[in-house]
C-alpha positions in Angstrom: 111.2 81.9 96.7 109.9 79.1 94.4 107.5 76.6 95.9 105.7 74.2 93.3 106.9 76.0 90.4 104.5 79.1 91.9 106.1 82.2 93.3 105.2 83.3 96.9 103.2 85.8 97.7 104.5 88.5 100.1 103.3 89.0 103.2 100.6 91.3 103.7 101.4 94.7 104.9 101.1 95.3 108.6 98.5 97.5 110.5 99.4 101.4 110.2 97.4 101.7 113.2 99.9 101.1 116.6 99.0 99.5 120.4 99.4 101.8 123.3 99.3 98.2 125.5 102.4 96.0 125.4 102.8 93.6 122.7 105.5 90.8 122.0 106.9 89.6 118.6 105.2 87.3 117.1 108.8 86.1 115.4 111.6 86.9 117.8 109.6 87.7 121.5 110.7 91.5 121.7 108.2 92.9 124.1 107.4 96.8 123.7 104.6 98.7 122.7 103.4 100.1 119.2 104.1 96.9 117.7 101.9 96.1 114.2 99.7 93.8 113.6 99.0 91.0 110.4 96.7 93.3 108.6 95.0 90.2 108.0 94.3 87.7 110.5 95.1 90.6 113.2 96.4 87.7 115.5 99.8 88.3 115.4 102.0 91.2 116.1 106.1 91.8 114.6 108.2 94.5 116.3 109.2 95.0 112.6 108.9 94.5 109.1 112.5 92.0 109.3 110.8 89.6 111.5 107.4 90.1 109.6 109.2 88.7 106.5 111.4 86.3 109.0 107.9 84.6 109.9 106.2 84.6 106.8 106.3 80.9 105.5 105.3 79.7 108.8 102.8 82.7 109.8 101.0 82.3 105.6 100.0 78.8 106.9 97.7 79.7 109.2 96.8 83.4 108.7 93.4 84.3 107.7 90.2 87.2 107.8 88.7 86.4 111.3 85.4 84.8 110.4 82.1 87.2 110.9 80.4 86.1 114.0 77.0 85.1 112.2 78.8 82.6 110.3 80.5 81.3 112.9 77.5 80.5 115.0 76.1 78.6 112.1 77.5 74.8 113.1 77.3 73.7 109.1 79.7 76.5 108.7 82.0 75.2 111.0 81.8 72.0 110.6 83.3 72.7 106.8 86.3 74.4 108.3 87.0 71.6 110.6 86.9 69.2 107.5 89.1 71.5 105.9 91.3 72.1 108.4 91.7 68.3 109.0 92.8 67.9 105.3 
């Protein structure tokens, strides 16, 4: 889809590697095991590729690398991603 006059990007491929603990769709709220997780923000987990792609506009808002815990602890650092956040 066309937003801006820029084509969106796809959603990045989910984790290969599988849970053994119980996980719940990020998208629709299946529960089971050997769900996938965003293989980049690692915060969210889909029961499937359809709901992966189902979530995507919302999920691309907010998903990110977790930050490295050394920058993290440094409060300049996060006082840029509050500002940036805010904007």
């Amino acid at each position: 889809s066309l937003v801006s006059g820029k084509q969106n990007p796809p959603p990045p491929a989910l984790v290969t590697s599988e849970s053994k603990m119980a996980d719940t769709c990020s998208h629709c709220g299946k529960q089971g095991t050997g769900f996938k997780r965003c293989s980049v923000c690692k915060n969210v987990s889909y029961c499937g590729a359809e709901c992966q792609k189902a979530a995507w506009k919302k999920h691309k808002k907010l998903c990110a690398p977790p930050i490295p815990l050394a920058l993290a602890l440094h409060t300049d650092f996060l006082q840029e991603v509050f500002e940036a956040v805010k904007r």
